[in-house]
PDBQT receptor file of N, H, CA, C and O in Angstrom, charges set to zero:
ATOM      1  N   UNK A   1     -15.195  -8.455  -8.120  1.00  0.00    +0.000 N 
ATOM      2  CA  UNK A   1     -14.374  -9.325  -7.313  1.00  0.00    +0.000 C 
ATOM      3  C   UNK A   1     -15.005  -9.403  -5.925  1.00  0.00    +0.000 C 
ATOM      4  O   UNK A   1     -15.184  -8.338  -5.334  1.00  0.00    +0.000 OA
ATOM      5  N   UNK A   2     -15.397 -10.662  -5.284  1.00  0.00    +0.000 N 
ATOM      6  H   UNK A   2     -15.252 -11.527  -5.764  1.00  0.00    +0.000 HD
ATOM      7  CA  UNK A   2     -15.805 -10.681  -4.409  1.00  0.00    +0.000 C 
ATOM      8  C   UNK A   2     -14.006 -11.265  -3.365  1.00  0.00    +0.000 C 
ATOM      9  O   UNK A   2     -12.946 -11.757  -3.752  1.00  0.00    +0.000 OA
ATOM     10  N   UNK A   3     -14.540 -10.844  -2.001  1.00  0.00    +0.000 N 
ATOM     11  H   UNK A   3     -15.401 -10.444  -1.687  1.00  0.00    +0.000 HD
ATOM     12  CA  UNK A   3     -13.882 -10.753  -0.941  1.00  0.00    +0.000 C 
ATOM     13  C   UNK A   3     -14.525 -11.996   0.461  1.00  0.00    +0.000 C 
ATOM     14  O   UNK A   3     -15.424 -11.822   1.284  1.00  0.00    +0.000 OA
ATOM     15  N   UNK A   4     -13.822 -12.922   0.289  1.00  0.00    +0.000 N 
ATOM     16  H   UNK A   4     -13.092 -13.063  -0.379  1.00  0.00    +0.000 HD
ATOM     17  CA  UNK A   4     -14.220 -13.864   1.986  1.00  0.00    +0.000 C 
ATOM     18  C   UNK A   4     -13.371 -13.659   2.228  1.00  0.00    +0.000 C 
ATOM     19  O   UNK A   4     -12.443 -13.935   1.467  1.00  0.00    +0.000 OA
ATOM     20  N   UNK A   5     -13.059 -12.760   4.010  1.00  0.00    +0.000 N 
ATOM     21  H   UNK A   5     -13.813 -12.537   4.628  1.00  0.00    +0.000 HD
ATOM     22  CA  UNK A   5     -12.247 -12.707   4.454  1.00  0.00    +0.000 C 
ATOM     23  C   UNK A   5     -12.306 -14.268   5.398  1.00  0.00    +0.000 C 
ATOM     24  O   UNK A   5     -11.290 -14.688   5.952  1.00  0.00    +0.000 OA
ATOM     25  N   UNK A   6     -13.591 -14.987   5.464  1.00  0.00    +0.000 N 
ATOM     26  H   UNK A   6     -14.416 -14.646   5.014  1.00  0.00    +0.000 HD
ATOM     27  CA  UNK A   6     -13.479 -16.104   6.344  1.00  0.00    +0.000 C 
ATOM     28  C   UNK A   6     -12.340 -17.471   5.866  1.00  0.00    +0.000 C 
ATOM     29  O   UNK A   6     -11.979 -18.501   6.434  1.00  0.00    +0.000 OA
ATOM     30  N   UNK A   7     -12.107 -16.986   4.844  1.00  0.00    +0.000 N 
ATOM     31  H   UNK A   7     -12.401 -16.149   4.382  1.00  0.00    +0.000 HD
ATOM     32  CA  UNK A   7     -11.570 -18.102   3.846  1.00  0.00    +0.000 C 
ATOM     33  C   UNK A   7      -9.676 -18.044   4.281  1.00  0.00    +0.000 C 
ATOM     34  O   UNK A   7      -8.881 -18.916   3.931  1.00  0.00    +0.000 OA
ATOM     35  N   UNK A   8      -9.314 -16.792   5.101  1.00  0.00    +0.000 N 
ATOM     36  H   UNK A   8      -9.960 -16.083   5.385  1.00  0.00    +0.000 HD
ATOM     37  CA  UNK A   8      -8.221 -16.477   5.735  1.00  0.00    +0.000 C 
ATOM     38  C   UNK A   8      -8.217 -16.961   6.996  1.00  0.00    +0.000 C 
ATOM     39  O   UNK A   8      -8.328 -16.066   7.834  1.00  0.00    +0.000 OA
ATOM     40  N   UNK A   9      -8.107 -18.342   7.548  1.00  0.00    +0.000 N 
ATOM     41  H   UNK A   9      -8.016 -19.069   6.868  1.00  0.00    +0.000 HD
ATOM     42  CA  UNK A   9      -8.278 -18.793   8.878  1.00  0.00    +0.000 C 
ATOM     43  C   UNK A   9      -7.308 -19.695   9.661  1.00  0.00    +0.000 C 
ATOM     44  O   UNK A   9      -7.643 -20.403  10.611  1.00  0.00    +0.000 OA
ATOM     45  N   UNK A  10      -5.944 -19.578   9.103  1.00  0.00    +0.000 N 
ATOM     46  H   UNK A  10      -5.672 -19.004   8.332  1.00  0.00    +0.000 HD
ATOM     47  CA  UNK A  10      -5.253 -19.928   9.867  1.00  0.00    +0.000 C 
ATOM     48  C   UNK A  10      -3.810 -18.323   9.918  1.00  0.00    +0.000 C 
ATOM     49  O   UNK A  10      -3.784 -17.271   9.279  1.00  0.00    +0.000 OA
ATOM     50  N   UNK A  11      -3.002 -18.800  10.808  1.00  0.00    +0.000 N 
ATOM     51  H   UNK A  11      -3.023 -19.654  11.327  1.00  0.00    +0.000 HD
ATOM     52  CA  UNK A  11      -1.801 -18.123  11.004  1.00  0.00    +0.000 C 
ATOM     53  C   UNK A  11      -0.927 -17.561   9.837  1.00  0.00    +0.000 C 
ATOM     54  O   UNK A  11      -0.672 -16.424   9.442  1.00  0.00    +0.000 OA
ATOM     55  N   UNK A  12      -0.516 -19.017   9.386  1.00  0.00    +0.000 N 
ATOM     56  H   UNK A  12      -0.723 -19.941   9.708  1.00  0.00    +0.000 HD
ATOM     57  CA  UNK A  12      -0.069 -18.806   8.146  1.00  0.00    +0.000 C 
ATOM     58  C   UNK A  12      -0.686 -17.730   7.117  1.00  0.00    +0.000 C 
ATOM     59  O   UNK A  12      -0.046 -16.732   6.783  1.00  0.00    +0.000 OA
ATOM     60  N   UNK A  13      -2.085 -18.037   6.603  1.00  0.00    +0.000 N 
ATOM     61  H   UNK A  13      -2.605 -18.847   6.874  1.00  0.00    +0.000 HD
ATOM     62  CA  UNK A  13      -2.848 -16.840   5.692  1.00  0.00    +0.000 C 
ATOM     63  C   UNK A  13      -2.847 -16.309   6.057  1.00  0.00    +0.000 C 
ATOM     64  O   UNK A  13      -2.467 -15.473   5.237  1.00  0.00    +0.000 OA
ATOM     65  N   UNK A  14      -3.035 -15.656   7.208  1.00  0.00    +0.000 N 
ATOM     66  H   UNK A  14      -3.343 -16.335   7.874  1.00  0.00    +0.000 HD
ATOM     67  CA  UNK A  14      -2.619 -14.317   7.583  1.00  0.00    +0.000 C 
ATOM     68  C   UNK A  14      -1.597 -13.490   7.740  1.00  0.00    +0.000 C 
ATOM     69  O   UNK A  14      -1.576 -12.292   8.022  1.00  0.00    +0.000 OA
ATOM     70  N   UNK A  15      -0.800 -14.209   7.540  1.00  0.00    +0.000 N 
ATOM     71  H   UNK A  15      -0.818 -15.183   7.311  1.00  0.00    +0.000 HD
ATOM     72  CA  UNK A  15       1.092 -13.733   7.716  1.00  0.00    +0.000 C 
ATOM     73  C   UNK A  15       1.034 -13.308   6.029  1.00  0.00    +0.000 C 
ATOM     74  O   UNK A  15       1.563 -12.260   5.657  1.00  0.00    +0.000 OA
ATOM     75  N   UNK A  16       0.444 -14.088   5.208  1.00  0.00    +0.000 N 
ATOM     76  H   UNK A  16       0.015 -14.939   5.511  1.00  0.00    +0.000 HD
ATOM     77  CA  UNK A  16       0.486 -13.971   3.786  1.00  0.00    +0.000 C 
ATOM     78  C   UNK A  16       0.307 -12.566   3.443  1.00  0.00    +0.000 C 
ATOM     79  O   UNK A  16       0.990 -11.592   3.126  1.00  0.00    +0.000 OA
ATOM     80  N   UNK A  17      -1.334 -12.997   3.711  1.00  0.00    +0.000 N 
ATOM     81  H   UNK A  17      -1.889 -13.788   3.968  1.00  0.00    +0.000 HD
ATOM     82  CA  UNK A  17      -2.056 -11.694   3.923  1.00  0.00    +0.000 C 
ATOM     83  C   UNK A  17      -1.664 -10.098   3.881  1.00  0.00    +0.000 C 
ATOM     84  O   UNK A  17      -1.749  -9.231   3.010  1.00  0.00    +0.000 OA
ATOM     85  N   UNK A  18      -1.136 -10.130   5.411  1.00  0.00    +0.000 N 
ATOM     86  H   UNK A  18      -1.067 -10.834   6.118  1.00  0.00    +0.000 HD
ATOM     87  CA  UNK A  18      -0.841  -8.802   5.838  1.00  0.00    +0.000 C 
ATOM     88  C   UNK A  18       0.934  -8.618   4.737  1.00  0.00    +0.000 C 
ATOM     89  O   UNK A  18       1.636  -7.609   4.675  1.00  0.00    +0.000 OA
ATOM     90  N   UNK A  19       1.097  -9.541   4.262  1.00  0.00    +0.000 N 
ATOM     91  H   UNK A  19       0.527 -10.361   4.313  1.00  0.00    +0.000 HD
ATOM     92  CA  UNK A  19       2.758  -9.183   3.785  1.00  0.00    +0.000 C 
ATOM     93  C   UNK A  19       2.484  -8.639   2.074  1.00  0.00    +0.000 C 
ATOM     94  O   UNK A  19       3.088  -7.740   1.488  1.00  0.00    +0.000 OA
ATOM     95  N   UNK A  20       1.378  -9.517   1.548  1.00  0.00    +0.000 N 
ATOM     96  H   UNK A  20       0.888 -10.247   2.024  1.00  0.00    +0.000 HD
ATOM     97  CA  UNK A  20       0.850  -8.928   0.284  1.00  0.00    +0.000 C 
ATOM     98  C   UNK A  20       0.264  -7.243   0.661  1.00  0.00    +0.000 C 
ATOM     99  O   UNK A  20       0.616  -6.221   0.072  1.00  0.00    +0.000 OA
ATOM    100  N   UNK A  21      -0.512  -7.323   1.573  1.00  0.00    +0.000 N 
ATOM    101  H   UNK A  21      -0.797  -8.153   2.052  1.00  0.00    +0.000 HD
ATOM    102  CA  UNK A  21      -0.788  -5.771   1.723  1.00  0.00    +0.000 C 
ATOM    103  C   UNK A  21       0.233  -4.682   1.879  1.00  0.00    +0.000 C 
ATOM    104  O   UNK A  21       0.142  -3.560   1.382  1.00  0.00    +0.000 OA
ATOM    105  N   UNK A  22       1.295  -5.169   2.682  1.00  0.00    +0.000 N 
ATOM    106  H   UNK A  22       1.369  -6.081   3.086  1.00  0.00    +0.000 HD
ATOM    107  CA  UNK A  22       2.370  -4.442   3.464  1.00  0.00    +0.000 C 
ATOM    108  C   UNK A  22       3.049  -4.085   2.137  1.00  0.00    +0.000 C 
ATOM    109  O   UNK A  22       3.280  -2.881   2.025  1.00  0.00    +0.000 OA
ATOM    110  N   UNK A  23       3.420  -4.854   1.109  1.00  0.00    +0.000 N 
ATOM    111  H   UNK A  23       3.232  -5.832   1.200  1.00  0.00    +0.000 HD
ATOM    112  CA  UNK A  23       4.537  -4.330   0.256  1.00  0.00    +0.000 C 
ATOM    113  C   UNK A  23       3.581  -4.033  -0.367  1.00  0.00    +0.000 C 
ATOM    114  O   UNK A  23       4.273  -3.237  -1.002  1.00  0.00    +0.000 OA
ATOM    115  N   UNK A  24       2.049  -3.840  -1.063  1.00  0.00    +0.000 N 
ATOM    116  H   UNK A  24       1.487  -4.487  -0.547  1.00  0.00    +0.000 HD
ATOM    117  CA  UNK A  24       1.397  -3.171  -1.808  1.00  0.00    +0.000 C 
ATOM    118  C   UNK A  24       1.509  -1.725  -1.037  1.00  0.00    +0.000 C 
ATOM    119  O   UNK A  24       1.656  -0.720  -1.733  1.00  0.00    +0.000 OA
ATOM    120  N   UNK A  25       1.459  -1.640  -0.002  1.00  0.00    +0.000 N 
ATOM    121  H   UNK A  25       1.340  -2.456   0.563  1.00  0.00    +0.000 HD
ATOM    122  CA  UNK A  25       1.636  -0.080   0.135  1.00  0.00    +0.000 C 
ATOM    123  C   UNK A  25       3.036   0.473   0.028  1.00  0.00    +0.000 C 
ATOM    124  O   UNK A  25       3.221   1.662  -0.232  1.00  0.00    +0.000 OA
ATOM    125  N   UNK A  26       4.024  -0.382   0.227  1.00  0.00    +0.000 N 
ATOM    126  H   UNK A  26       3.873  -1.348   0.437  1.00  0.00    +0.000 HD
ATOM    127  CA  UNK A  26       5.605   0.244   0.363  1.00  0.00    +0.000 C 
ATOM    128  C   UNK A  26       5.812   0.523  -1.211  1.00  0.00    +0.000 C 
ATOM    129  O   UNK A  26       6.466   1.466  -1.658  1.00  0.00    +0.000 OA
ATOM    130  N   UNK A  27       5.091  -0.537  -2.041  1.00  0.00    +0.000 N 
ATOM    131  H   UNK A  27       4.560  -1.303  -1.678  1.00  0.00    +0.000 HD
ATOM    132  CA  UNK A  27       5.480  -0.264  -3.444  1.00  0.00    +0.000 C 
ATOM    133  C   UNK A  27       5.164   1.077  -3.592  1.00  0.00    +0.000 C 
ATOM    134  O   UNK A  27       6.032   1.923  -3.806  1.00  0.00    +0.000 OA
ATOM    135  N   UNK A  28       3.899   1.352  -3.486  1.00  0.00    +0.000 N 
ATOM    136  H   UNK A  28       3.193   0.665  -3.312  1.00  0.00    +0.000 HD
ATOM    137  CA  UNK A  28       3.062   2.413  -3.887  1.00  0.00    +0.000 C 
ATOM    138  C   UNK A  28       4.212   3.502  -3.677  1.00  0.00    +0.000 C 
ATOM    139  O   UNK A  28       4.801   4.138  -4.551  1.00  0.00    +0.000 OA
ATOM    140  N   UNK A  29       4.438   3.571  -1.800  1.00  0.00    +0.000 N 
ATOM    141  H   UNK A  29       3.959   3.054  -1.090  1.00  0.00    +0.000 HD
ATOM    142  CA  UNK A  29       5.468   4.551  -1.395  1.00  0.00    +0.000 C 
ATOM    143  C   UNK A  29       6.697   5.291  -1.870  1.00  0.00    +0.000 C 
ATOM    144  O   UNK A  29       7.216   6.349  -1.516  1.00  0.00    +0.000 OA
ATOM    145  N   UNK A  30       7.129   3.967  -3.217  1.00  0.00    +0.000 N 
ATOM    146  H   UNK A  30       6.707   3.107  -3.505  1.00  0.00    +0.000 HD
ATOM    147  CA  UNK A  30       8.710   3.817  -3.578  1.00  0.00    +0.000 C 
ATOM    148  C   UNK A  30       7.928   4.483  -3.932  1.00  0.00    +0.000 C 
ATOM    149  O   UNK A  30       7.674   5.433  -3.192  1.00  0.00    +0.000 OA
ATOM    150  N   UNK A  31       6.997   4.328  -5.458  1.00  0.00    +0.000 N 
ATOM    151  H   UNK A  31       7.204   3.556  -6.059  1.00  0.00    +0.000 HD
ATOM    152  CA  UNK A  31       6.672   5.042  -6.598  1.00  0.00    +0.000 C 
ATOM    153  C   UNK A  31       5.872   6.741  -6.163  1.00  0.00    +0.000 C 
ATOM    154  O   UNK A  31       5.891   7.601  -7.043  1.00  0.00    +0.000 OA
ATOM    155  N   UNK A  32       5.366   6.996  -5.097  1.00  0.00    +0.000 N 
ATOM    156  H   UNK A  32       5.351   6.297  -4.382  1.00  0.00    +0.000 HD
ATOM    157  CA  UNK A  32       5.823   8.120  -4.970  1.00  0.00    +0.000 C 
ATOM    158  C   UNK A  32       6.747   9.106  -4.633  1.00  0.00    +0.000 C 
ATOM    159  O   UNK A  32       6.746  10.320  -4.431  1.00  0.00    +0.000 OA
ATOM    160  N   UNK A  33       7.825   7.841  -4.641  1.00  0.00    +0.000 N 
ATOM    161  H   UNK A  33       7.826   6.855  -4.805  1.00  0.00    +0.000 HD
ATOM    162  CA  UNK A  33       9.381   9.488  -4.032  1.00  0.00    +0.000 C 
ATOM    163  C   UNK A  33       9.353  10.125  -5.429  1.00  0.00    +0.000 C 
ATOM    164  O   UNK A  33       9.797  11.272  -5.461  1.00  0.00    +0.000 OA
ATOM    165  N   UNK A  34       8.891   9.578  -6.666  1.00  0.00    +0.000 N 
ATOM    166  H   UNK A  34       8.530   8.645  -6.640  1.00  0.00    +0.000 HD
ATOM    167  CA  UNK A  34       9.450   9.637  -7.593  1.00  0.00    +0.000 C 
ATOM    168  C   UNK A  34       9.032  12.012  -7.654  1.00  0.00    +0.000 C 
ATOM    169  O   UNK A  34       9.688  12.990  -8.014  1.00  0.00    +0.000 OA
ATOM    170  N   UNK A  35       8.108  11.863  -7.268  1.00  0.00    +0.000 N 
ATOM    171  H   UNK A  35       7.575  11.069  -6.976  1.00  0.00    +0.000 HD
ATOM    172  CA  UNK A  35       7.043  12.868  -6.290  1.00  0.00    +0.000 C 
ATOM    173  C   UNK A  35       8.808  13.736  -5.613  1.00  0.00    +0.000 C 
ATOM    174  O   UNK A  35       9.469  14.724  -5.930  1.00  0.00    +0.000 OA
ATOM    175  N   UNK A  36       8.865  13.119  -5.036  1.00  0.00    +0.000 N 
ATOM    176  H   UNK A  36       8.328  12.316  -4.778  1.00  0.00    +0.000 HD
ATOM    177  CA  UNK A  36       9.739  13.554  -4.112  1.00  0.00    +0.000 C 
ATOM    178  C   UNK A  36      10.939  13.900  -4.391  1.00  0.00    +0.000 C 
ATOM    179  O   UNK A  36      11.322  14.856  -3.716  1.00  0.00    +0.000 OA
ATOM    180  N   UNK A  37      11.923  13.363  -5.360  1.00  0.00    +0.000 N 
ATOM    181  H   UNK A  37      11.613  12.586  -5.908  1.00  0.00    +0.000 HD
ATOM    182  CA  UNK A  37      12.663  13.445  -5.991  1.00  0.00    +0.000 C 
ATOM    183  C   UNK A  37      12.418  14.497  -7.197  1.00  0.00    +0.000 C 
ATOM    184  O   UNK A  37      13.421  14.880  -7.798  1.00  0.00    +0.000 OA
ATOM    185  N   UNK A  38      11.391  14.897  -7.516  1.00  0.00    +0.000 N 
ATOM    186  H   UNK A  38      10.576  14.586  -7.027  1.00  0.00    +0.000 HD
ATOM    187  CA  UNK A  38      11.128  16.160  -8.516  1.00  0.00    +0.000 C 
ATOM    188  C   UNK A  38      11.076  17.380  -7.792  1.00  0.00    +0.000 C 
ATOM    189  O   UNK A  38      11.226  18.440  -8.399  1.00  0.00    +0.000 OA
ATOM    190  N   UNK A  39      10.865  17.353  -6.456  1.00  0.00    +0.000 N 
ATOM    191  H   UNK A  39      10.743  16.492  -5.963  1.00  0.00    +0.000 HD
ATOM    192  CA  UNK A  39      10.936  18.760  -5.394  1.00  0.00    +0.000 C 
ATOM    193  C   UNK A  39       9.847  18.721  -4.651  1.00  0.00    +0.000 C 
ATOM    194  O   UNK A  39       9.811  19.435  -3.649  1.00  0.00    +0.000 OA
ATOM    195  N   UNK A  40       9.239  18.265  -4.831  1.00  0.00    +0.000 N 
ATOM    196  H   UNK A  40       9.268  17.685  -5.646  1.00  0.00    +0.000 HD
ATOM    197  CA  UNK A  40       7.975  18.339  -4.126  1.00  0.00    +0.000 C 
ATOM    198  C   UNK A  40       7.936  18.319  -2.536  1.00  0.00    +0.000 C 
ATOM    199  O   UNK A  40       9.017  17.905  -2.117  1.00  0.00    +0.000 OA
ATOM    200  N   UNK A  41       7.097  18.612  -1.567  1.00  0.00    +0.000 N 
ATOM    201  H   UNK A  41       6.218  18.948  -1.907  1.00  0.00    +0.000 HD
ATOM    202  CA  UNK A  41       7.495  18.601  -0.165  1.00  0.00    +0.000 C 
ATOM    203  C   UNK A  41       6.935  17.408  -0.019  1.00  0.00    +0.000 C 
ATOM    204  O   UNK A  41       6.346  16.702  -0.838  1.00  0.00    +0.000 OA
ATOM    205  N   UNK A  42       7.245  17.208   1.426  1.00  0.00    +0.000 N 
ATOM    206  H   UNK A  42       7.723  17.782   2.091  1.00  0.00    +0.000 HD
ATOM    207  CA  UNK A  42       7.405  15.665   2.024  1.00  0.00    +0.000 C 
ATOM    208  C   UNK A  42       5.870  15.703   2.498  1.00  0.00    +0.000 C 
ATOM    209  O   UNK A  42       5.445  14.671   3.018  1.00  0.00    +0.000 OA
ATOM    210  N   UNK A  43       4.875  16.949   2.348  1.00  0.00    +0.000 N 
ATOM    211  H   UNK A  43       5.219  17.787   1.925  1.00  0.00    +0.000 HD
ATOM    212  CA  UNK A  43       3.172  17.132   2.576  1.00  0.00    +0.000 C 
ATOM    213  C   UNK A  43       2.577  16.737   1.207  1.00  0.00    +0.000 C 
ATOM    214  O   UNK A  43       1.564  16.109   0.899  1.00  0.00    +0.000 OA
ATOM    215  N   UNK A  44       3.655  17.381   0.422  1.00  0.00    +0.000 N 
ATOM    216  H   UNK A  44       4.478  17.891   0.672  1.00  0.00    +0.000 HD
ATOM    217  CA  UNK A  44       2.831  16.471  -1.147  1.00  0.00    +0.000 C 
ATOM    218  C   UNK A  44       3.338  15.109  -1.514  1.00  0.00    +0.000 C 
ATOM    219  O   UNK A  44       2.999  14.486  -2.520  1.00  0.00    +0.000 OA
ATOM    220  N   UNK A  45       4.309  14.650  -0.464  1.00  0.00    +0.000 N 
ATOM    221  H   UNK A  45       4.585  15.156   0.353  1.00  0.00    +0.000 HD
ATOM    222  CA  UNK A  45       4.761  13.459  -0.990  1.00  0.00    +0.000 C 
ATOM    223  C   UNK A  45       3.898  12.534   0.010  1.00  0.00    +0.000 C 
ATOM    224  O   UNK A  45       3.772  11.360  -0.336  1.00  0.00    +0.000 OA
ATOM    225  N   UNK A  46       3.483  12.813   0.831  1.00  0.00    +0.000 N 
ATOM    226  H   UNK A  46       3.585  13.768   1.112  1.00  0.00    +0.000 HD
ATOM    227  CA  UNK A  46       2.449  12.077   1.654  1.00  0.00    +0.000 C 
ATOM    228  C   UNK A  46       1.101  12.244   1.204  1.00  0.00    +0.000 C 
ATOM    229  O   UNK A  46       0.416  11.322   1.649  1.00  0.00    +0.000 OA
ATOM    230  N   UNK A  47       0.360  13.136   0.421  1.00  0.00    +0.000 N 
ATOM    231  H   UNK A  47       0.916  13.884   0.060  1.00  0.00    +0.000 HD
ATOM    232  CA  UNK A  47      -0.634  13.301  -0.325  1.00  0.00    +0.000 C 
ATOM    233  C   UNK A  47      -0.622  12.354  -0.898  1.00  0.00    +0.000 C 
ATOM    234  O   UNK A  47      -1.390  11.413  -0.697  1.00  0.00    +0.000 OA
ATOM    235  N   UNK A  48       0.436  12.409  -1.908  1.00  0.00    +0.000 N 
ATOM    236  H   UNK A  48       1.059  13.174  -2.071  1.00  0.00    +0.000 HD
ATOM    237  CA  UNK A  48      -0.069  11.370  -3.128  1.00  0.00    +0.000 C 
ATOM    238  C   UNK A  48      -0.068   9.965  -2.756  1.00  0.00    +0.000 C 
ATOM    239  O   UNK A  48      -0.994   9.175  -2.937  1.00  0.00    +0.000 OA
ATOM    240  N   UNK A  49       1.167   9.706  -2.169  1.00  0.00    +0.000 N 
ATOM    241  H   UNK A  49       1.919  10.348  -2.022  1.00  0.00    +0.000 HD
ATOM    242  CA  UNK A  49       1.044   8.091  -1.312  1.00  0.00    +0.000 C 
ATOM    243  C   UNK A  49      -0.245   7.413  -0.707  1.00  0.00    +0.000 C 
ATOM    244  O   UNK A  49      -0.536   6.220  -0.789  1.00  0.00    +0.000 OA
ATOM    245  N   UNK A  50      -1.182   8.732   0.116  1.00  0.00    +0.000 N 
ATOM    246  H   UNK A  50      -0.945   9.701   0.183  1.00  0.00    +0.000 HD
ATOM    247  CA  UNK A  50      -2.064   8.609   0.708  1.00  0.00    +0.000 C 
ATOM    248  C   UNK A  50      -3.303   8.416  -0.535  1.00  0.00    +0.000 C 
ATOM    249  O   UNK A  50      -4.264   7.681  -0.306  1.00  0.00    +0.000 OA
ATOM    250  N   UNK A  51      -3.208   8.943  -1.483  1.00  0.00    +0.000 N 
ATOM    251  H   UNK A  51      -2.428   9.540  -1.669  1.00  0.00    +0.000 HD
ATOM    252  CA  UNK A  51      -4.212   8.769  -2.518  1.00  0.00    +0.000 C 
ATOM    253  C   UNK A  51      -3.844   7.882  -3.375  1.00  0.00    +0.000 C 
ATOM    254  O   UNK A  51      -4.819   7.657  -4.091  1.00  0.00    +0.000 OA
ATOM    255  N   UNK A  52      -2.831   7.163  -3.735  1.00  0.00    +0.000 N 
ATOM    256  H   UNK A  52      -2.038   7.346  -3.153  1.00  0.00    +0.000 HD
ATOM    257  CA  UNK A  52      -2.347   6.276  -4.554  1.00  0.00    +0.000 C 
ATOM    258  C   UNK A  52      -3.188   4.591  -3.839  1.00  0.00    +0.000 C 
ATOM    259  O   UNK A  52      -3.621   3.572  -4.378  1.00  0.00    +0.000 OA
ATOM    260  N   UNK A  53      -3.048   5.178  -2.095  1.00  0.00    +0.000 N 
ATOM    261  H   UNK A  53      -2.696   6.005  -1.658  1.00  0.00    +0.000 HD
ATOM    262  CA  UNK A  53      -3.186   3.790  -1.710  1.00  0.00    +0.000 C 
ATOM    263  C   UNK A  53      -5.346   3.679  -1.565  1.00  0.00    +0.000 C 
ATOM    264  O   UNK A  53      -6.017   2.672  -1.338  1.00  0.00    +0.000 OA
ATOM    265  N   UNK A  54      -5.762   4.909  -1.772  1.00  0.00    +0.000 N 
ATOM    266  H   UNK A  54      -5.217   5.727  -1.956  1.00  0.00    +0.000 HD
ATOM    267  CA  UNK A  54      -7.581   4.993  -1.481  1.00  0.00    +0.000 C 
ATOM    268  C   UNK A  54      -7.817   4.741  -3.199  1.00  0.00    +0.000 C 
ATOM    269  O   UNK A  54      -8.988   4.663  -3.570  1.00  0.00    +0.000 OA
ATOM    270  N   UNK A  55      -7.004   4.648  -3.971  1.00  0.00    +0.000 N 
ATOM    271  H   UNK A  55      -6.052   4.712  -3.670  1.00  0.00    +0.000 HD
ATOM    272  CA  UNK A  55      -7.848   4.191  -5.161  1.00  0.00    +0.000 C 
ATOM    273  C   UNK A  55      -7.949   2.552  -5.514  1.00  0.00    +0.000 C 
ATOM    274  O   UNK A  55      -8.293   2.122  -6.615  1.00  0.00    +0.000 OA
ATOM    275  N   UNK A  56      -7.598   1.765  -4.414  1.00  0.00    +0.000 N 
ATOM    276  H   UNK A  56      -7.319   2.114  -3.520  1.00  0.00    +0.000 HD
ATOM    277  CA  UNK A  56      -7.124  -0.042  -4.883  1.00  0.00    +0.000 C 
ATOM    278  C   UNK A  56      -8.737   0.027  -4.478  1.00  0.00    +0.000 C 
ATOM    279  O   UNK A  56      -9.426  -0.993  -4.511  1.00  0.00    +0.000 OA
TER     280      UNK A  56
């Protein structure tokens, strides 16, 4: 998959943009309470969030 970020050049695409990214990470976030909700601490619940989001 190639990437032009030049191809993002007005206001609008960029509002897009950053809102597709924004809930790709909040999703991620929900799906690790699941983490969180099993006992886990709020250092392993930020681990995995943090590694859920370096593998896209």
């Amino acid at each position: 998959m190639n990437t032009q970020i030049g191809l993002v050049n007005t206001p609008q695409l960029w509002a897009i943009a950053i809102m597709i990214v924004r809930n790709a990470i909040a999703g991620k976030g929900l799906a690790c309470m699941a983490a969180k909700l099993a006992g886990e601490s709020w250092r392993e619940f930020a681990t995995i969030g943090a590694l859920m989001n370096a593998l896209d």
